[in-house]
Each structure stands twice: as C-alpha cells, then as structure tokens.
N, C-alpha and C positions, 0 to 999 in steps of 0.2 A: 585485472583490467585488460580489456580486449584491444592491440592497437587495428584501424580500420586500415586496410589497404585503399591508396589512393591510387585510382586509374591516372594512365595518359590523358583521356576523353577527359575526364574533370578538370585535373591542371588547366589543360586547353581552355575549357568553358571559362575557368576561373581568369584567365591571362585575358581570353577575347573579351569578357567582361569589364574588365579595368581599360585597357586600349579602346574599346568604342565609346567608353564613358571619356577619356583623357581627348578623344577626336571631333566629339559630340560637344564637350565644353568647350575648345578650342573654333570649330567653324563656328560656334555662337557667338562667341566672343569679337572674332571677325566680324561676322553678317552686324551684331551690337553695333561696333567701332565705323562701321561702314555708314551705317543709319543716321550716325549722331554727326556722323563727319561730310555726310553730303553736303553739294553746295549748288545754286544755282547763279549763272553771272548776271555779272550788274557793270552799267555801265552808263556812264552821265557825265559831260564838261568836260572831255578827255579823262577823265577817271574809269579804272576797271578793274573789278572787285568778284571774288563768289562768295556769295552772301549765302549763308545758311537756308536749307531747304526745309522746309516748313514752318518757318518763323512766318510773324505779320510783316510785310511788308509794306511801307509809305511810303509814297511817291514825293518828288520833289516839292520846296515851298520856299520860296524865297534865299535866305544862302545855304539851308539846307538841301543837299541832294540828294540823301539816301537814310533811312531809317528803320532799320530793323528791330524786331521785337522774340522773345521766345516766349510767347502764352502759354509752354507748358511749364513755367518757373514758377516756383513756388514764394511768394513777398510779390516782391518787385521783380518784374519778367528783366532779362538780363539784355540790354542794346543797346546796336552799335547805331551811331552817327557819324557820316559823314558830310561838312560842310565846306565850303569855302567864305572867303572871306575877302574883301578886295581891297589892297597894301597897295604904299605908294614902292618905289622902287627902291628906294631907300629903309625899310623897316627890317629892325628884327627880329627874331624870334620869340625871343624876350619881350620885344613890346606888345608884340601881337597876343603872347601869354597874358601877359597885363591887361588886354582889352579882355580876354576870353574869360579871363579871373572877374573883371570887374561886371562883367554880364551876366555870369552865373552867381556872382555876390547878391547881385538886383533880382536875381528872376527864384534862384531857390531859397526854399525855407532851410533855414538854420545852416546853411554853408561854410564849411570850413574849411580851407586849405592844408594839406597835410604834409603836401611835399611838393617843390618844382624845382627842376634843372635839367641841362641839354643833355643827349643822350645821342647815341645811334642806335638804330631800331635793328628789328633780326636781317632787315634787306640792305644795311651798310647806310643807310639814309639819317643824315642829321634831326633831328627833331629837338623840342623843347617841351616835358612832361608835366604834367600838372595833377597830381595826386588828391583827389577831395572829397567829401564826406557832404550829405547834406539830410533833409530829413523831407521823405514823401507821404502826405496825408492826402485821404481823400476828401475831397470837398464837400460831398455830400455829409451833412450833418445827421441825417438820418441812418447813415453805412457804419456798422458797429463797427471798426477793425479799426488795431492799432498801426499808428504809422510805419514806416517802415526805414530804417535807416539804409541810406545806398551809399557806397564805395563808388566813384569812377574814378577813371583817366582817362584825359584831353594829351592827344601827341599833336603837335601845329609845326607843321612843316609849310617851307617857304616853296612857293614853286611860282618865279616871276613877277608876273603882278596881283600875285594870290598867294592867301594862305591857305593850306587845308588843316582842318582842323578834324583828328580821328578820334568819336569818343565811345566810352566803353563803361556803362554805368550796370550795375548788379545790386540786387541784394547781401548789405555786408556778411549776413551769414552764406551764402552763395559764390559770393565774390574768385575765392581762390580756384573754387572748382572750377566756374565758368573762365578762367582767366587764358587755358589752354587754350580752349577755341577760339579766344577773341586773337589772340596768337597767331593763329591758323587764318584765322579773318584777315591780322596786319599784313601778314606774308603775302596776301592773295593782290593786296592792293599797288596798282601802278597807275604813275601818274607822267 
C-alpha cells in the first residue's frame, strides 16, 4: 500500500476550509440574532418600550395602549399588550389581579388560571403575575382549523393612580421559545 505525501499547500487549504466555514457560521449567527432581536420604540401615557421590528402593530384603544402581534408565528402569533388601568389610590396589586382575572374569565373561552403571585421582574420592579391558559377559535364557521390553546402572562404593576398591566400571550406549543424575547420586551419597558 502506497502512503500519499501530504503537501504544506493542502494542510493549509484543509485548515482555511474549516476556519471560514467556523467564521461563516458564526457572522450568521450574529446577523440571525440581530434580525430577531431588532426593535423599534414605542411610546404612549408616559410609557416607553422597543417593540419588536416587524411584528403588527396596534395603535391605542381605549385602556389599551400598545399591541403587538408576530404574523410570522405559527398557531397563535405571539403578543404583547400593554394597558393601563385606572385605581384608586388605595389598591393593590392583588386586587387589580382580581379585576384583570375576572375580565379575562368573561371575555376568553375556556380560561384557566394556572398560577398568580407577587414577583419582582428582571428591572427590580414589584409586580403581581398571573399565569393562564385559555382556548382561541376562530369565529368563522366556515375556517377549517383547529383552535388553538395559548399560554399567557399578565405582570400589573402599580404606578400611582394607574395600573399597568403587561401581557404576553403565545401559542402553548410556542410559548417557551417566545418567552426570551418577551423578556427582552419586559426589560425595554419604563414607566
């Protein structure tokens, strides 16, 4: 059996091939994480936020002020809400939970509560969380698709004579993945 001599020139080619390939994965990876991580700001009732850059945006309506959507999600596109809420001066968080629980009890189908208690968020900020579960169909009867179960969380922080109320609903098979950005989302928000 003949052994073949290996050139300098080849090693070389061989090494430069692995390194542009190891540089090539890595600036994509980047430019990827850059893409997903842009943001554009937002800013309504002394609140200011960078909202995701190319989601649907909704402008305000009533005690909602802000409402983002990602239309490239798969189920149930994954959004955030921001609301306030107007408390006497005496409320707390806890009650305002109570209100927030028993409005989404009345307005979503099949709603369940899964978990609520006080917290402090990644910004050092008190809040009061509310963990739930409910069930989205579409109305049209004629729309073949089966419903879709969504995962959120409501964080209701007091601020004066206002609540804000931060919600973060997804697709429950979605849910953990999208849970980082909404993260990224909480972090952005000052009020």
């Amino acid at each position: 059996m003949e052994h073949k001599q290996v050139s300098l020139g080849d090693r070389f080619a061989e090494l430069a091939v692995i390194l542009i390939t190891v540089i090539a994965l890595t600036l994509g990876w980047f430019y990827k994480s850059s893409i997903e991580n842009a943001s554009v700001p937002f800013e309504a009732e002394g609140i200011t936020a960078n909202a995701p850059k190319g989601w649907l945006q909704v402008g305000a309506s009533g005690e909602e002020l802000f409402r983002s959507v990602d239309i490239n999600s798969s189920g149930f596109g994954a959004t955030y809400v921001i609301r306030q809420v107007a408390i006497s001066s005496e409320a707390t968080t806890s009650e305002v939970a109570s209100l927030v629980v028993l409005e989404h009890a009345q307005s979503l189908v099949a709603f369940r509560m899964l978990d609520q208690q006080e917290v402090i968020d990644r910004n050092g900020r008190n809040a009061y969380m509310i963990d739930y579960v409910f069930v989205e169909s579409n109305p049209d009867v004629t729309h073949a698709a089966f419903p879709s179960v969504v995962h959120g969380t409501d964080l209701v922080y007091l601020n004066g004579d206002r609540a804000i109320v931060v919600s973060f609903q997804a697709d429950e098979k979605n849910y953990d993945l999208d849970l980082g950005r909404f993260h990224l989302f909480l972090e952005s928000i000052k009020f």
